[in-house]
PDBQT receptor file of N, H, CA, C and O in Angstrom, charges set to zero:
ATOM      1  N   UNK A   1     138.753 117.015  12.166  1.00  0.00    +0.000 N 
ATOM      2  CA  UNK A   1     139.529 118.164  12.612  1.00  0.00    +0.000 C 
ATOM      3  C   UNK A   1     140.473 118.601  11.495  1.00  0.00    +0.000 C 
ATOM      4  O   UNK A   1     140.967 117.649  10.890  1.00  0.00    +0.000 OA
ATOM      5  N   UNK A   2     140.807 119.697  11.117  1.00  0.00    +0.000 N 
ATOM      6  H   UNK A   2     140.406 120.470  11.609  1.00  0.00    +0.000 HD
ATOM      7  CA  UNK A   2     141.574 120.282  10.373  1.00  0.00    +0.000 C 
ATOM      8  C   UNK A   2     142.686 120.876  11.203  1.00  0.00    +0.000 C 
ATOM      9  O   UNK A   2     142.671 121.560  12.227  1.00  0.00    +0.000 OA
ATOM     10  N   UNK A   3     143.813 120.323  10.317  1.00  0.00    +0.000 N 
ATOM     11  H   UNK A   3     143.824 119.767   9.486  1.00  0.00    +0.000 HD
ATOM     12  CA  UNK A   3     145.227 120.293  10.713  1.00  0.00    +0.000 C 
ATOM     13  C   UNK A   3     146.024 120.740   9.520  1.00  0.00    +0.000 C 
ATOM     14  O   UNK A   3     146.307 120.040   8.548  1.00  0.00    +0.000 OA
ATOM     15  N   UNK A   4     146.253 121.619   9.660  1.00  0.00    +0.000 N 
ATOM     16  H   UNK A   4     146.023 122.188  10.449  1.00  0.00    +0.000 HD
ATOM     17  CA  UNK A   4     147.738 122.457   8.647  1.00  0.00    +0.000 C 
ATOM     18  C   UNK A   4     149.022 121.589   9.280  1.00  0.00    +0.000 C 
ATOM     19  O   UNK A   4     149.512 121.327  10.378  1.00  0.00    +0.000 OA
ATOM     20  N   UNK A   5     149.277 121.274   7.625  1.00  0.00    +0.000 N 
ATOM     21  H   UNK A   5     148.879 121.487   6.733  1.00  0.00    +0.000 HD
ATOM     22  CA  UNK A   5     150.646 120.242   7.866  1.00  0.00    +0.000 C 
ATOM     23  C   UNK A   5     151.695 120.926   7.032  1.00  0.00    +0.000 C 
ATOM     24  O   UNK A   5     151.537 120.933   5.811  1.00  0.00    +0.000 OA
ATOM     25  N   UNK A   6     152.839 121.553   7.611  1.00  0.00    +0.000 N 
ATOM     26  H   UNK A   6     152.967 121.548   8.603  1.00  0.00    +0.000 HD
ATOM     27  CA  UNK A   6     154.183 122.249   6.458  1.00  0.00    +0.000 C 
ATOM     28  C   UNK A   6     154.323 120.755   5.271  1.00  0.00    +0.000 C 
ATOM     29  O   UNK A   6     153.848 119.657   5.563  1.00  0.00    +0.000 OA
ATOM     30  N   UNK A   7     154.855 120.959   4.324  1.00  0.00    +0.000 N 
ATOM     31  H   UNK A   7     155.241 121.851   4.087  1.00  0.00    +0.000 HD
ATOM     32  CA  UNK A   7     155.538 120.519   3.433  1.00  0.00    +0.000 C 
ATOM     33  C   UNK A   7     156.552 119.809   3.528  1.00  0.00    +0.000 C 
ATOM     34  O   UNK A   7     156.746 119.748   4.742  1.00  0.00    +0.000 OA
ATOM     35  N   UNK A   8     157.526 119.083   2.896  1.00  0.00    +0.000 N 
ATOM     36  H   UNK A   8     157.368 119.132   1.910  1.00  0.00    +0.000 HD
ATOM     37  CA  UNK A   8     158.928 118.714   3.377  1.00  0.00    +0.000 C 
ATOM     38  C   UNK A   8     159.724 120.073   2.524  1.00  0.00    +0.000 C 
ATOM     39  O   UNK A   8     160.540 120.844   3.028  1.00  0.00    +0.000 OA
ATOM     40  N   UNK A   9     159.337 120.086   1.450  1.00  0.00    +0.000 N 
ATOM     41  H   UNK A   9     158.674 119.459   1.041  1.00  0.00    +0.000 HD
ATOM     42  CA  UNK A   9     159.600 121.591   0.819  1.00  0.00    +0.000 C 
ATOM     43  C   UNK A   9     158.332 122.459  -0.314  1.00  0.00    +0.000 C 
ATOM     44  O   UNK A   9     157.401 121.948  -0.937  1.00  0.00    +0.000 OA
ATOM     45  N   UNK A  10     158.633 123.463  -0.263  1.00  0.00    +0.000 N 
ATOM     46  H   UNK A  10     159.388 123.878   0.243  1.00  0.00    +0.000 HD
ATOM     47  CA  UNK A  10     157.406 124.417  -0.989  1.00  0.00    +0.000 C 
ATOM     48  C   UNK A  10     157.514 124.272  -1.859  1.00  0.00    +0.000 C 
ATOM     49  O   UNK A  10     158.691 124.148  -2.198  1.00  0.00    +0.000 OA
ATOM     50  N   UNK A  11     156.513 124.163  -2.910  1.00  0.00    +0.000 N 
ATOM     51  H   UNK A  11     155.557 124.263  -2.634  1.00  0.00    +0.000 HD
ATOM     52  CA  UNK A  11     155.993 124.023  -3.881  1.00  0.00    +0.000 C 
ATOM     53  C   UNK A  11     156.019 125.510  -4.526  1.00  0.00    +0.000 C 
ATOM     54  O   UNK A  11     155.445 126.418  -3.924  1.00  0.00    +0.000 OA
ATOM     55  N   UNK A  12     156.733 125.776  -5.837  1.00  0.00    +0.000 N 
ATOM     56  H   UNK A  12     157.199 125.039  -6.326  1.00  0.00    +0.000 HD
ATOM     57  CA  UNK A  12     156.276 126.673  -6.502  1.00  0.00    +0.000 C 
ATOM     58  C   UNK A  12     155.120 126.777  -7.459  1.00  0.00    +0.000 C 
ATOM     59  O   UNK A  12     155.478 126.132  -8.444  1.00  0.00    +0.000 OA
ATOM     60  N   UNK A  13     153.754 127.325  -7.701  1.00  0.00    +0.000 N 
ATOM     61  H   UNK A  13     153.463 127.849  -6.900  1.00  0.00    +0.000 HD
ATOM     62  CA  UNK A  13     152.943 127.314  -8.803  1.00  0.00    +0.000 C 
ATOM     63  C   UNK A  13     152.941 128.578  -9.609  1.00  0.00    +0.000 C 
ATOM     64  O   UNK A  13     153.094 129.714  -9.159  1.00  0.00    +0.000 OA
ATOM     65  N   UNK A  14     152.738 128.212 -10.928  1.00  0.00    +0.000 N 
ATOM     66  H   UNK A  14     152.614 127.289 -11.293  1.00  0.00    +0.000 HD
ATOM     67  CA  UNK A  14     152.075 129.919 -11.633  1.00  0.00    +0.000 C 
ATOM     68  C   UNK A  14     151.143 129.948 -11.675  1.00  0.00    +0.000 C 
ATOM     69  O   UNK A  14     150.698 129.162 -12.511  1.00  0.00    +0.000 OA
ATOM     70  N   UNK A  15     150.308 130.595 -11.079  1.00  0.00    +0.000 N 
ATOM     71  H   UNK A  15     150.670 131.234 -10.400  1.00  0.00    +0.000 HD
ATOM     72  CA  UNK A  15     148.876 130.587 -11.710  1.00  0.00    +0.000 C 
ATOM     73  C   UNK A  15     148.311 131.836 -12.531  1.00  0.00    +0.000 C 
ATOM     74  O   UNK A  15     148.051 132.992 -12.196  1.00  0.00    +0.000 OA
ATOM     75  N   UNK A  16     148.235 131.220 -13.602  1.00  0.00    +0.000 N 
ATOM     76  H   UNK A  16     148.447 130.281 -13.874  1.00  0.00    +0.000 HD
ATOM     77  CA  UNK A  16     147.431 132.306 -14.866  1.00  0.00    +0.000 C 
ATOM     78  C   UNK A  16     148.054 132.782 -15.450  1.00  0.00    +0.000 C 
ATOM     79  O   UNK A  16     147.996 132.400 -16.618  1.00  0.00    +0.000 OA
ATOM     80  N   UNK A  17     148.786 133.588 -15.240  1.00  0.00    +0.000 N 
ATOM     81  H   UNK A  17     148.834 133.898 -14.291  1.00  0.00    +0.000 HD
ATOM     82  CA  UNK A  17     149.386 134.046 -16.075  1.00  0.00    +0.000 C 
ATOM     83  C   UNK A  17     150.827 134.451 -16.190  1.00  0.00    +0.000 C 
ATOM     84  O   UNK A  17     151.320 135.016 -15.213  1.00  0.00    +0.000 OA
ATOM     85  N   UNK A  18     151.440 134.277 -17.068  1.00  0.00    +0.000 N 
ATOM     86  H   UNK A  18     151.040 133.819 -17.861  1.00  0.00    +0.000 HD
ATOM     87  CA  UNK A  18     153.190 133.983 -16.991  1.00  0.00    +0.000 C 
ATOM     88  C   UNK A  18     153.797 135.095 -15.813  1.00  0.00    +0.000 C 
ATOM     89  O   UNK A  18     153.362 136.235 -15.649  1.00  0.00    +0.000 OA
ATOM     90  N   UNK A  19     154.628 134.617 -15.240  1.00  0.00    +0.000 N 
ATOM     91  H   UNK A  19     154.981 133.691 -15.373  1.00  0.00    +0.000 HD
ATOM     92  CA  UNK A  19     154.952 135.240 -13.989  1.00  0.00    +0.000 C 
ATOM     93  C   UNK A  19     154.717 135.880 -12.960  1.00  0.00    +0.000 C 
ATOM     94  O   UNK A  19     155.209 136.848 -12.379  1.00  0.00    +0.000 OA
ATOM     95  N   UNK A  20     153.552 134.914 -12.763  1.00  0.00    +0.000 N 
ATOM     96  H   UNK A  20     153.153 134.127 -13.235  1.00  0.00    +0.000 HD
ATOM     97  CA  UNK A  20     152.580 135.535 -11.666  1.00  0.00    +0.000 C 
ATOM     98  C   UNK A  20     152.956 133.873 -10.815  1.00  0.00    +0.000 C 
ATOM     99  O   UNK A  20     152.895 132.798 -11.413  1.00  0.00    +0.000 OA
ATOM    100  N   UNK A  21     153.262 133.996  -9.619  1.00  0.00    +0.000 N 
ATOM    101  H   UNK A  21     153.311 134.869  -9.134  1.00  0.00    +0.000 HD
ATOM    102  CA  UNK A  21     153.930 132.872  -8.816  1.00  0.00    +0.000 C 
ATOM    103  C   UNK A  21     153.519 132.819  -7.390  1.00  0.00    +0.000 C 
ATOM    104  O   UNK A  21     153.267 133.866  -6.795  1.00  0.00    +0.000 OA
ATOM    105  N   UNK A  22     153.427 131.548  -6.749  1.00  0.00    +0.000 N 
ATOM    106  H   UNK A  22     153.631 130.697  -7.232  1.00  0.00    +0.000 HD
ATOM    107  CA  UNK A  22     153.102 131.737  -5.385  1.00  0.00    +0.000 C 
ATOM    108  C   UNK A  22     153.555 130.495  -4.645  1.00  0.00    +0.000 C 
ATOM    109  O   UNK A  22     153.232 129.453  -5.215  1.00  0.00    +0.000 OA
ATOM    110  N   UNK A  23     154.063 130.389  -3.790  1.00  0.00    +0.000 N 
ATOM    111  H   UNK A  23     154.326 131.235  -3.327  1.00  0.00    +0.000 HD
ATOM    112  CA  UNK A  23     155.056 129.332  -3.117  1.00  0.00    +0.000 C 
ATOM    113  C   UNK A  23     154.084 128.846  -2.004  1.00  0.00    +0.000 C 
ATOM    114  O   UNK A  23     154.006 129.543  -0.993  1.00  0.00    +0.000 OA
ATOM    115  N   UNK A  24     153.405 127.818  -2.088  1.00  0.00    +0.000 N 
ATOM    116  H   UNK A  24     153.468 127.251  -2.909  1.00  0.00    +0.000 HD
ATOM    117  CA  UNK A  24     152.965 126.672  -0.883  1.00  0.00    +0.000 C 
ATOM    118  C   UNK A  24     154.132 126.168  -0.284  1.00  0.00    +0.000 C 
ATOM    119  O   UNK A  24     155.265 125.791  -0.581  1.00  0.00    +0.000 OA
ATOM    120  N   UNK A  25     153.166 126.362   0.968  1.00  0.00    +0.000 N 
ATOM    121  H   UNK A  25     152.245 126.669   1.209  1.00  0.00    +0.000 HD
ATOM    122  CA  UNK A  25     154.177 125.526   2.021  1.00  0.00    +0.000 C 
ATOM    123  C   UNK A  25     153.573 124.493   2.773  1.00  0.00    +0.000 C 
ATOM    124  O   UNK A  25     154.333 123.734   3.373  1.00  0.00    +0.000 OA
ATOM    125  N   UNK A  26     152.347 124.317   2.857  1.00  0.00    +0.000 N 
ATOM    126  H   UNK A  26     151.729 124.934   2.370  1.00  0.00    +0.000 HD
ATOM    127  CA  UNK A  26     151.504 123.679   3.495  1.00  0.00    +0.000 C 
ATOM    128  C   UNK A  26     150.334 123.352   2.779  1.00  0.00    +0.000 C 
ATOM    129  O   UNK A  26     149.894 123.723   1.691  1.00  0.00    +0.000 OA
ATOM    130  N   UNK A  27     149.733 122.181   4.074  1.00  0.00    +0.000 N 
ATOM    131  H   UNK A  27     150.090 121.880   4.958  1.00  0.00    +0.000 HD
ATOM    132  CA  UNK A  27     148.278 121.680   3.291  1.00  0.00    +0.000 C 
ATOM    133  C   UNK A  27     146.910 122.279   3.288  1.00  0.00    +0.000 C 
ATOM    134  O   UNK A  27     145.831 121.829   2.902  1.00  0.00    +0.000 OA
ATOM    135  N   UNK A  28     147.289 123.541   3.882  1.00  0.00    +0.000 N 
ATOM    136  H   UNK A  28     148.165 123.907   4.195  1.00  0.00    +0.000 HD
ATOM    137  CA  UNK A  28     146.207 124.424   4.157  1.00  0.00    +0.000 C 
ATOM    138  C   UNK A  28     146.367 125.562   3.050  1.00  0.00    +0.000 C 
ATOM    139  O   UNK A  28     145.334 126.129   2.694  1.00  0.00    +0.000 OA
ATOM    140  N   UNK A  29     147.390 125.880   2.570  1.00  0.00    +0.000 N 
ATOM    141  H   UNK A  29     148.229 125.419   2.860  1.00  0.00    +0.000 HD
ATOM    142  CA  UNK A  29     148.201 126.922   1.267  1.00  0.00    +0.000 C 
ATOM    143  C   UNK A  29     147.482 126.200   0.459  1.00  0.00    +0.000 C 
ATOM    144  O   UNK A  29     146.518 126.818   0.006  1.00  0.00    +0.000 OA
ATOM    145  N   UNK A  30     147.633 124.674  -0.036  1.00  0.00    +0.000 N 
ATOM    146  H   UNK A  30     148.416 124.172   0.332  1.00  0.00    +0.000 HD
ATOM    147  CA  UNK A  30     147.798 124.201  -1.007  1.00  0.00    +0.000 C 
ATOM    148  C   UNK A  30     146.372 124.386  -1.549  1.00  0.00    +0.000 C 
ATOM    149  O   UNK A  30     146.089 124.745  -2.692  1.00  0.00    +0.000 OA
ATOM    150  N   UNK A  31     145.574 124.108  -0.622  1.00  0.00    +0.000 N 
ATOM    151  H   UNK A  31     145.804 123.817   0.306  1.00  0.00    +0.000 HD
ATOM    152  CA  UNK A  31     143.686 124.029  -0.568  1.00  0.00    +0.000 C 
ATOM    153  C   UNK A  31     143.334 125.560  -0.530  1.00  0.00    +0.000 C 
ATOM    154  O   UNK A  31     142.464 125.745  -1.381  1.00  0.00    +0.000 OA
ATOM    155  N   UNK A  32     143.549 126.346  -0.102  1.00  0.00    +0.000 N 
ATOM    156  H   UNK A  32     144.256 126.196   0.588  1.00  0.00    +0.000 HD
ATOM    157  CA  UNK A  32     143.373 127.435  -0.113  1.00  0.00    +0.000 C 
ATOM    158  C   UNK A  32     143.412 127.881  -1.411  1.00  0.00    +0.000 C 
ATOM    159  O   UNK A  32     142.351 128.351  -1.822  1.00  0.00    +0.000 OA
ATOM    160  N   UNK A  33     144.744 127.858  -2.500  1.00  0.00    +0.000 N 
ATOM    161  H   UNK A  33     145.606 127.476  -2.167  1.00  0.00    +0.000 HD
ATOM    162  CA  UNK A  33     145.153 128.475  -3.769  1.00  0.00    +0.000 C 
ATOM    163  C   UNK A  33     144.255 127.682  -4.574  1.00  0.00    +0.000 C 
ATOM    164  O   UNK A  33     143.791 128.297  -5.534  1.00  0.00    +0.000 OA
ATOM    165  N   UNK A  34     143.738 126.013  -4.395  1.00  0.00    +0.000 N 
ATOM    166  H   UNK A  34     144.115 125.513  -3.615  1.00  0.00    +0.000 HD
ATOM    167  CA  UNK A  34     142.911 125.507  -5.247  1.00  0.00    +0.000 C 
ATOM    168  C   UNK A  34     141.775 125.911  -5.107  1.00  0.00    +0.000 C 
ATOM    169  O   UNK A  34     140.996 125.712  -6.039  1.00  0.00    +0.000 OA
ATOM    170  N   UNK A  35     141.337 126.557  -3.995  1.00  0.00    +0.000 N 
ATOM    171  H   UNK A  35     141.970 126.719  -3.238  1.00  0.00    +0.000 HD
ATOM    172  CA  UNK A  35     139.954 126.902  -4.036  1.00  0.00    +0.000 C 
ATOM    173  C   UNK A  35     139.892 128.293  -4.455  1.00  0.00    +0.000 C 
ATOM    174  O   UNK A  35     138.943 128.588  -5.181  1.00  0.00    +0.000 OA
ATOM    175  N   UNK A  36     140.745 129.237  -4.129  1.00  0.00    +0.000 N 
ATOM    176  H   UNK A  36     141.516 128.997  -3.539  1.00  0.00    +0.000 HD
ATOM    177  CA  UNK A  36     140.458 131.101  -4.208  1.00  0.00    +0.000 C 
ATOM    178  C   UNK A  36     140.840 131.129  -5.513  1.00  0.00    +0.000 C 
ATOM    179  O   UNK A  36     139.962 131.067  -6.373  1.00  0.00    +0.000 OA
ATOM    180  N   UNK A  37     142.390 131.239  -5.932  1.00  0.00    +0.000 N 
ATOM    181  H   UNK A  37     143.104 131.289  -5.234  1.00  0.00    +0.000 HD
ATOM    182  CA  UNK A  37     142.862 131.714  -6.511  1.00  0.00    +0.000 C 
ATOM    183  C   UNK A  37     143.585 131.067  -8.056  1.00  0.00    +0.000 C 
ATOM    184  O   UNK A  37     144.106 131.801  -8.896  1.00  0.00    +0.000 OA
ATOM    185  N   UNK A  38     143.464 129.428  -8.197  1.00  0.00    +0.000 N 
ATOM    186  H   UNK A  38     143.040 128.831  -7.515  1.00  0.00    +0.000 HD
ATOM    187  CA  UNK A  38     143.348 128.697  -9.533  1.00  0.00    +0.000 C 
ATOM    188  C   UNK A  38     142.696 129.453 -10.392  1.00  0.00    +0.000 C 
ATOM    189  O   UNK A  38     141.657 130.077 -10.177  1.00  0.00    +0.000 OA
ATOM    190  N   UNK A  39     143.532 129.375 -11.720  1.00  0.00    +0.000 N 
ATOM    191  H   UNK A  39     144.376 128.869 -11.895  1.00  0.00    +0.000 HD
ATOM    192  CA  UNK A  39     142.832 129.699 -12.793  1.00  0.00    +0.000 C 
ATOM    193  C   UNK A  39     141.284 129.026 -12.820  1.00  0.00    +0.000 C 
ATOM    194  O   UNK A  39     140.890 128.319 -11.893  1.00  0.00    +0.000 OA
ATOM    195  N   UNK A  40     140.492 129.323 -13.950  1.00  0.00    +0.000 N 
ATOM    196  H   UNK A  40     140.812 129.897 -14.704  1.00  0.00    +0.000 HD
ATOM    197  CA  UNK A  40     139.135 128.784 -14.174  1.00  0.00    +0.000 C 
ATOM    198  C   UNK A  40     139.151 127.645 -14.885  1.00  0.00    +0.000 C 
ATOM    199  O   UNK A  40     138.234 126.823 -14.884  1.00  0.00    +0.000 OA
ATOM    200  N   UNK A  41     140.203 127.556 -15.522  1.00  0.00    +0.000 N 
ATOM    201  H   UNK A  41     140.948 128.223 -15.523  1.00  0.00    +0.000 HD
ATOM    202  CA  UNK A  41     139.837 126.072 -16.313  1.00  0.00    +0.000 C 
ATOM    203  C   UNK A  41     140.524 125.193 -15.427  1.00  0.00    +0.000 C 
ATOM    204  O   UNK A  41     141.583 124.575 -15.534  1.00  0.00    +0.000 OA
ATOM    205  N   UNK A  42     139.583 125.296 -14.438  1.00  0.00    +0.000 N 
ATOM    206  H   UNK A  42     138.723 125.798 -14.351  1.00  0.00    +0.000 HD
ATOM    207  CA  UNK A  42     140.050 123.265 -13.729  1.00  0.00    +0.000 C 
ATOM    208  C   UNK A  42     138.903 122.536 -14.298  1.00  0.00    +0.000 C 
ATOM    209  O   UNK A  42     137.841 122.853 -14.832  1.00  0.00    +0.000 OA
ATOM    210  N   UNK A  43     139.746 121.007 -13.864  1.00  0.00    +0.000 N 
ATOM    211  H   UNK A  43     140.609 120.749 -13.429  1.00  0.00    +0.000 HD
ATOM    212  CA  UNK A  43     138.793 119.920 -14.426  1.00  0.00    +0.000 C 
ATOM    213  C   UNK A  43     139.394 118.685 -13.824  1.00  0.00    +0.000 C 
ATOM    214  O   UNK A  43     139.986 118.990 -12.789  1.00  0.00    +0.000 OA
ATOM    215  N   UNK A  44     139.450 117.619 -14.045  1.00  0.00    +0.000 N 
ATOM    216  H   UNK A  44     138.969 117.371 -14.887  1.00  0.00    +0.000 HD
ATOM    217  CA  UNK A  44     139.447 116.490 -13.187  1.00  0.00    +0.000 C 
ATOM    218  C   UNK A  44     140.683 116.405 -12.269  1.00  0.00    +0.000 C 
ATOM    219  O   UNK A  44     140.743 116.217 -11.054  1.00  0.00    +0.000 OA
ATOM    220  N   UNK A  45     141.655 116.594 -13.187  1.00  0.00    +0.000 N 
ATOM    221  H   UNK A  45     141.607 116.747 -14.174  1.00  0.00    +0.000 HD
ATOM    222  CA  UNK A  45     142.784 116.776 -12.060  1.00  0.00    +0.000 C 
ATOM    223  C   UNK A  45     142.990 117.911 -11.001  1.00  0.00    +0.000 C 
ATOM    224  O   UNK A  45     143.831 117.754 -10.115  1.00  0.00    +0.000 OA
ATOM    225  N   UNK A  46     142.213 119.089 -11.078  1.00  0.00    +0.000 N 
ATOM    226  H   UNK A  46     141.529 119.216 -11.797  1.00  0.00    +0.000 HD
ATOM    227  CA  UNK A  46     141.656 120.078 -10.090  1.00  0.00    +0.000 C 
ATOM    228  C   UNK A  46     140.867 119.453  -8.975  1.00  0.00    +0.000 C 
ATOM    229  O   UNK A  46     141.110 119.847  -7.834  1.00  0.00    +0.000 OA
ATOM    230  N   UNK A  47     140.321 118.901  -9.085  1.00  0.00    +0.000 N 
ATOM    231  H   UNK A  47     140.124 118.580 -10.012  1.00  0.00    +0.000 HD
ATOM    232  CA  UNK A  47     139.136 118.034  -8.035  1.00  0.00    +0.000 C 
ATOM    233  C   UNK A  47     140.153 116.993  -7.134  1.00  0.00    +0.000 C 
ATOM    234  O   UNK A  47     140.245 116.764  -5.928  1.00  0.00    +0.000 OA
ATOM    235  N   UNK A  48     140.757 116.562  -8.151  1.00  0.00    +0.000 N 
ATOM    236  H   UNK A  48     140.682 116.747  -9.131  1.00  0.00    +0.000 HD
ATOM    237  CA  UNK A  48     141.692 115.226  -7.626  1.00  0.00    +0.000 C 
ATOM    238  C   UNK A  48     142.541 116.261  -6.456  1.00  0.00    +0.000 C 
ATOM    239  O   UNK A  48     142.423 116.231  -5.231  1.00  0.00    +0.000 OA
ATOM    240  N   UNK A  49     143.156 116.893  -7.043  1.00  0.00    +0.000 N 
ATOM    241  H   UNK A  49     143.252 116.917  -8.038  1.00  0.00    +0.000 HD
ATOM    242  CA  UNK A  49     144.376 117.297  -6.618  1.00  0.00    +0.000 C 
ATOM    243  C   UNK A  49     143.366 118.463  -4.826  1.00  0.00    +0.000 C 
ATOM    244  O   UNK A  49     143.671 118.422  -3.635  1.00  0.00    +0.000 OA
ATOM    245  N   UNK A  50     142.587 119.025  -5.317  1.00  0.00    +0.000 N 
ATOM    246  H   UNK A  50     142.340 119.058  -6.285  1.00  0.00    +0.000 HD
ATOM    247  CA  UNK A  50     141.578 119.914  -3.903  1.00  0.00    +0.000 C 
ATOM    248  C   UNK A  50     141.286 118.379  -2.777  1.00  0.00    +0.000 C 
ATOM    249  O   UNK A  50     141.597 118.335  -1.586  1.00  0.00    +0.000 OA
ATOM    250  N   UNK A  51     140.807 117.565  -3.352  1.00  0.00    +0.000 N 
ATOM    251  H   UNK A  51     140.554 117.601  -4.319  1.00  0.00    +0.000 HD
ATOM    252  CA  UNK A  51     140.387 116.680  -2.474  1.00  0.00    +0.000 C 
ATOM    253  C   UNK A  51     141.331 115.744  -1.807  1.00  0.00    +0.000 C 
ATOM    254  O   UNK A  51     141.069 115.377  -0.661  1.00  0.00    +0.000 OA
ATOM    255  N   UNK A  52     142.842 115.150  -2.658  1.00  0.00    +0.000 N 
ATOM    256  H   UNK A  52     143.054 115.448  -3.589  1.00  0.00    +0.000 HD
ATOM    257  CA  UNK A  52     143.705 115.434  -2.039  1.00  0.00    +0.000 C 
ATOM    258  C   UNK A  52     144.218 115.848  -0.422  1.00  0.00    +0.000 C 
ATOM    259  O   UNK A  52     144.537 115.252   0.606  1.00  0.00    +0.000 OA
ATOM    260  N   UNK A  53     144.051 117.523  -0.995  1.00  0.00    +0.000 N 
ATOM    261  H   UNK A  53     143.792 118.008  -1.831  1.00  0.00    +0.000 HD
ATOM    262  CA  UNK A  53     144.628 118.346  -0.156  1.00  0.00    +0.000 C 
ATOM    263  C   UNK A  53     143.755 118.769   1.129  1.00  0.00    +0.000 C 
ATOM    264  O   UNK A  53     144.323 119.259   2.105  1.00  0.00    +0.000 OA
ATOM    265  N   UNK A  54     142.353 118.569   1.108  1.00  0.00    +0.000 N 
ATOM    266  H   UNK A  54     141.891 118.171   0.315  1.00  0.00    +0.000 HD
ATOM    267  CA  UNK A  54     141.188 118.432   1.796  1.00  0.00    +0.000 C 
ATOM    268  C   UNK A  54     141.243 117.079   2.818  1.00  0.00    +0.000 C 
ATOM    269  O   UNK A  54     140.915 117.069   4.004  1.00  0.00    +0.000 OA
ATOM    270  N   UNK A  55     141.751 115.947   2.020  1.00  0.00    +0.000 N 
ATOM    271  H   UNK A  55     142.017 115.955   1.056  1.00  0.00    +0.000 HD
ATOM    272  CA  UNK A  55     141.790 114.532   2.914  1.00  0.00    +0.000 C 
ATOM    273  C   UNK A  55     143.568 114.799   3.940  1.00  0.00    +0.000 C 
ATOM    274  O   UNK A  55     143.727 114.238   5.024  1.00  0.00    +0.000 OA
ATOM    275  N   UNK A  56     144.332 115.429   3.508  1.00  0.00    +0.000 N 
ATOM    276  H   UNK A  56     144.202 115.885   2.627  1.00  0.00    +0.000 HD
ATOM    277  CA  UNK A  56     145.167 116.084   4.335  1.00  0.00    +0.000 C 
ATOM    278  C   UNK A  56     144.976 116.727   5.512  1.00  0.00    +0.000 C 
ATOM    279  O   UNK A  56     145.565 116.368   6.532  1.00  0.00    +0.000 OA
ATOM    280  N   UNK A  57     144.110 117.770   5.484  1.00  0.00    +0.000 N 
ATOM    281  H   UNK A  57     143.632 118.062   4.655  1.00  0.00    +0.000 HD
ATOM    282  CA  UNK A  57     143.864 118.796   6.332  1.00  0.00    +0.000 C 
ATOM    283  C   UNK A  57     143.474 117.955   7.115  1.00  0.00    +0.000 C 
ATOM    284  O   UNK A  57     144.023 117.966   8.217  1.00  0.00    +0.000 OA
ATOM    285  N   UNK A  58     142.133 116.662   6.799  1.00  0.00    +0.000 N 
ATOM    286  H   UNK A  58     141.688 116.653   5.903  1.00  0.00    +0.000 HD
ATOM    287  CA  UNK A  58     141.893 115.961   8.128  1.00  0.00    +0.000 C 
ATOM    288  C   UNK A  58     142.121 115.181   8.196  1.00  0.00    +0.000 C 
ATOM    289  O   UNK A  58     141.241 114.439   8.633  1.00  0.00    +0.000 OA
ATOM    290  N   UNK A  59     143.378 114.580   7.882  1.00  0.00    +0.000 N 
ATOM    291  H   UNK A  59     144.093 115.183   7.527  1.00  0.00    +0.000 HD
ATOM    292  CA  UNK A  59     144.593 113.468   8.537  1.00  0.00    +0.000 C 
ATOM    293  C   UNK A  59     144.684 112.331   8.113  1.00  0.00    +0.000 C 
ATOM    294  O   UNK A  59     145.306 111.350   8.520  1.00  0.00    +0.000 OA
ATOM    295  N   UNK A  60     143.703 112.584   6.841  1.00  0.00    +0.000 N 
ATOM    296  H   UNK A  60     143.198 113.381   6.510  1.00  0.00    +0.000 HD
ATOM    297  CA  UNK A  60     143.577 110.639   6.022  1.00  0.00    +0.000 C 
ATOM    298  C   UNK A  60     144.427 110.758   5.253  1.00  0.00    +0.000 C 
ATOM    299  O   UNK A  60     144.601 109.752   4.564  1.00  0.00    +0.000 OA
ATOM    300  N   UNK A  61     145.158 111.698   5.026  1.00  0.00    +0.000 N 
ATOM    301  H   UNK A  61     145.016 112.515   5.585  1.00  0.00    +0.000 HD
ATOM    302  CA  UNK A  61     146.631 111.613   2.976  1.00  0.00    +0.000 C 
ATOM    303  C   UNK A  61     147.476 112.257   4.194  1.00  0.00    +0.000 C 
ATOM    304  O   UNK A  61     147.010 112.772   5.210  1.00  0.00    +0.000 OA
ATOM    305  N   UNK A  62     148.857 112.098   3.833  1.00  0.00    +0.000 N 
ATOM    306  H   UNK A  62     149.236 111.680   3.008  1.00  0.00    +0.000 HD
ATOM    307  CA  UNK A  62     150.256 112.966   3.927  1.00  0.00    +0.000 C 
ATOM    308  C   UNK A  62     150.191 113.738   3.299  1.00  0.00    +0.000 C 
ATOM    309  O   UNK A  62     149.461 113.860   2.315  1.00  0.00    +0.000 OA
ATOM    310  N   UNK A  63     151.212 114.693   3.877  1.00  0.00    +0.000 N 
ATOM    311  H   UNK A  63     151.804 114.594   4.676  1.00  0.00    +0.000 HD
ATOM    312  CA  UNK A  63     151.357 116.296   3.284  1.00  0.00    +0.000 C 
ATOM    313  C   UNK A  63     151.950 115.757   1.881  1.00  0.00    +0.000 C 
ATOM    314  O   UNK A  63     151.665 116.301   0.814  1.00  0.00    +0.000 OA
ATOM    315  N   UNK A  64     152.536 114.987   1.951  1.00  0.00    +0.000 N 
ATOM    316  H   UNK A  64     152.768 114.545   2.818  1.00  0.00    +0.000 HD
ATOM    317  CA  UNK A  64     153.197 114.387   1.015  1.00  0.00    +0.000 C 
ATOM    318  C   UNK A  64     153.056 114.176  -0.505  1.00  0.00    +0.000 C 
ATOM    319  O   UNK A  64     153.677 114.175  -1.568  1.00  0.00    +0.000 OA
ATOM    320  N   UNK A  65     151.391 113.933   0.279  1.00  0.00    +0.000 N 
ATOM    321  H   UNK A  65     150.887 113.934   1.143  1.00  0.00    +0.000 HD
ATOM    322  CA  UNK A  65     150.269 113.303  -1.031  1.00  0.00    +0.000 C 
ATOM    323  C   UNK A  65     149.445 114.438  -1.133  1.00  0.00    +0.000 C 
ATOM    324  O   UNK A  65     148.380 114.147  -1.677  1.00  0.00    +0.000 OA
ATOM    325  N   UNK A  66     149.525 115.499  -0.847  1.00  0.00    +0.000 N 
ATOM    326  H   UNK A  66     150.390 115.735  -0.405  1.00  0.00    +0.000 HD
ATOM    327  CA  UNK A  66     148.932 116.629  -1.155  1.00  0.00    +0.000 C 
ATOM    328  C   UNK A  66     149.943 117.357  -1.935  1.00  0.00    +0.000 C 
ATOM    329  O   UNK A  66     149.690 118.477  -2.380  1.00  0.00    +0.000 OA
TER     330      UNK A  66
């Protein structure tokens, strides 16, 4: 089951390009921006960090650990 979990606080990222910004709040934000909207050069720590946020949504990691 997928479960959106808030944050304890939001996360700011840039993605791509200098001052372009977007504030997560959750573990469903967080997976969402790694999948749509990440720049193109991911690589291992991209995977780490989606799957992560994927084992969140269905209740095996803390928001914490996402």
């Amino acid at each position: 089951m997928i479960d959106s979990k808030p944050f304890e606080k939001p996360v700011v990222v840039e993605l791509g390009h200098v001052g372009k910004y977007r504030q997560i709040s959750s573990t469903r934000e967080a997976a969402e921006c790694l999948m749509t909207v990440w720049p193109l050069n991911r690589g291992e720590r991209h995977r780490d960090a989606l799957d992560t946020c994927l084992k969140a949504l269905e209740g095996y990691r803390s928001p914490a650990d996402a």
